[in-house]
Legacy VTK file of the C-alpha trace (Angstrom):
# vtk DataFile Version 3.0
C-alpha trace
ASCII
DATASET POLYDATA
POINTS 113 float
99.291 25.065 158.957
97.231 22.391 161.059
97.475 18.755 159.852
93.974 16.752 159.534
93.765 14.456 162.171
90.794 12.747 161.118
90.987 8.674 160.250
91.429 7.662 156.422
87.959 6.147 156.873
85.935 9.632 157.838
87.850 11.640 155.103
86.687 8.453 152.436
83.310 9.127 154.156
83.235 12.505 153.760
84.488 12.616 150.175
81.752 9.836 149.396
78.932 12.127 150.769
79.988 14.789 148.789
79.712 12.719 145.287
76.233 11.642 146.977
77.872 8.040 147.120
76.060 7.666 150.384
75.771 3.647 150.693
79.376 3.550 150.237
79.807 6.292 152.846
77.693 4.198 155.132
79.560 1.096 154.545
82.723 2.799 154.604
81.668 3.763 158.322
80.412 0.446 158.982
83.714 -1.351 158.076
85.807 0.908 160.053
83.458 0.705 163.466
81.433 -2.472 163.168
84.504 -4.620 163.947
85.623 -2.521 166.809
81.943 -2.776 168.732
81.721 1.213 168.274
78.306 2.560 167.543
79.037 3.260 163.302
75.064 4.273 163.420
75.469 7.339 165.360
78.619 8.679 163.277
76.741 7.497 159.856
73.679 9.695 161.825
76.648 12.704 162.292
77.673 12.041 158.330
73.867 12.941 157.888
73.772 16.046 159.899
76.910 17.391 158.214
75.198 16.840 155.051
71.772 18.681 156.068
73.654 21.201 157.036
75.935 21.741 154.225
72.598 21.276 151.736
70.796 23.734 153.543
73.874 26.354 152.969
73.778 25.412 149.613
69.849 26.420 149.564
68.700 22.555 148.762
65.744 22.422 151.395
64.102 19.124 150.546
67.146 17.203 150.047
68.743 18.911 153.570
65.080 17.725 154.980
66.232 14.251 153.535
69.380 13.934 155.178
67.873 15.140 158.496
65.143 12.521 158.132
67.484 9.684 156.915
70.226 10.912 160.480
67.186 10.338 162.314
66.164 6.670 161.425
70.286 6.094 161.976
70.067 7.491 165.150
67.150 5.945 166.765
68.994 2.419 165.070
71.751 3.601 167.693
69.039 3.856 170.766
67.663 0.320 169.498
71.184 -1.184 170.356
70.864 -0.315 174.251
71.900 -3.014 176.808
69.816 -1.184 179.106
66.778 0.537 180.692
68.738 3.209 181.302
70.582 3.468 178.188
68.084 3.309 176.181
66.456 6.102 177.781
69.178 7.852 177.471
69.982 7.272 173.945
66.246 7.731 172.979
66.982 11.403 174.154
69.441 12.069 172.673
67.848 10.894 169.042
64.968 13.266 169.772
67.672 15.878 170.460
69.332 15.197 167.035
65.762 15.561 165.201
64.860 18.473 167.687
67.765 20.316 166.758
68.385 19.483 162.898
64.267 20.199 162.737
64.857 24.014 164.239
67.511 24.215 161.020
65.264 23.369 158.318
62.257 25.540 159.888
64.665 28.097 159.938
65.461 27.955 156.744
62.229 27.613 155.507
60.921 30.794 156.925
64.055 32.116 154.656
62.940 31.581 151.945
LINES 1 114
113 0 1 2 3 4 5 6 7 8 9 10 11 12 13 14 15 16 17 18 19 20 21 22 23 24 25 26 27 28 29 30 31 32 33 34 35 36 37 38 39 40 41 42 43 44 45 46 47 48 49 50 51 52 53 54 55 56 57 58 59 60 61 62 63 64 65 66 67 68 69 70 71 72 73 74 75 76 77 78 79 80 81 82 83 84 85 86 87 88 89 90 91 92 93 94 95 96 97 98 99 100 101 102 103 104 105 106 107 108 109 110 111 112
C-alpha cells in the first residue's frame, strides 16, 4: 500500500474543493506558499484544473467551464509576477497553454453531449 506523500496543506486543499469551500482552499494555499516566496497562484490555478476536470467527469459542464475560467485568471496572476522580459514571456505561455488545453476538455465534452 503506497503512503500519500502530499503536504497537510494540499490534502486540506483538496478536501476544501471538494465541499466547494474554495476561498478557504485558496487561502489554505496561500498560507502554506505565500511565506515561502513560491508561486501559491499557479498551484491554486492546478487546484482549478483538478476541479474542471473532476466536474466534467461528473457531467457538470458549466461549472467545469467555471473552474477552467477561474484557473485561468490565477494563472495569468502567476505571469503578472515575472521579474523579467523573459519570464514573463515565458509564463504568459504557459497560461495560454493551461486555457489551451483545459479549453480542448470542455469542447470535448461538449460535443458529448
Amino acid at each position: 500500500m503506497s503512503k500519500n506523500t502530499d503536504p497537510e496543506w494540499w490534502t486540506t486543499a483538496l478536501r476544501l474543493e471538494l465541499e466547494d469551500r474554495l476561498k478557504q482552499a485558496e487561502a489554505t494555499i496561500r498560507r502554506a506558499l505565500d511565506p515561502r516566496g513560491e508561486p501559491s497562484s499557479a498551484q491554486i490555478a492546478h487546484l482549478y484544473e483538478l476541479r474542471c476536470r473532476r466536474l466534467l467527469k461528473l457531467g457538470q459542464l458549466e461549472a467545469a467551464r467555471s473552474a477552467a475560467q477561474k484557473g485561468y485568471a490565477f494563472m495569468c496572476e502567476y505571469a503578472s509576477g515575472a521579474t523579467s522580459g523573459g519570464e514573463g514571456i515565458a509564463l504568459s505561455r504557459e497560461a495560454k497553454t493551461y486555457q489551451t488545453n483545459l479549453n480542448q476538455l470542455l469542447d470535448q465534452a461538449e460535443r458529448k453531449t
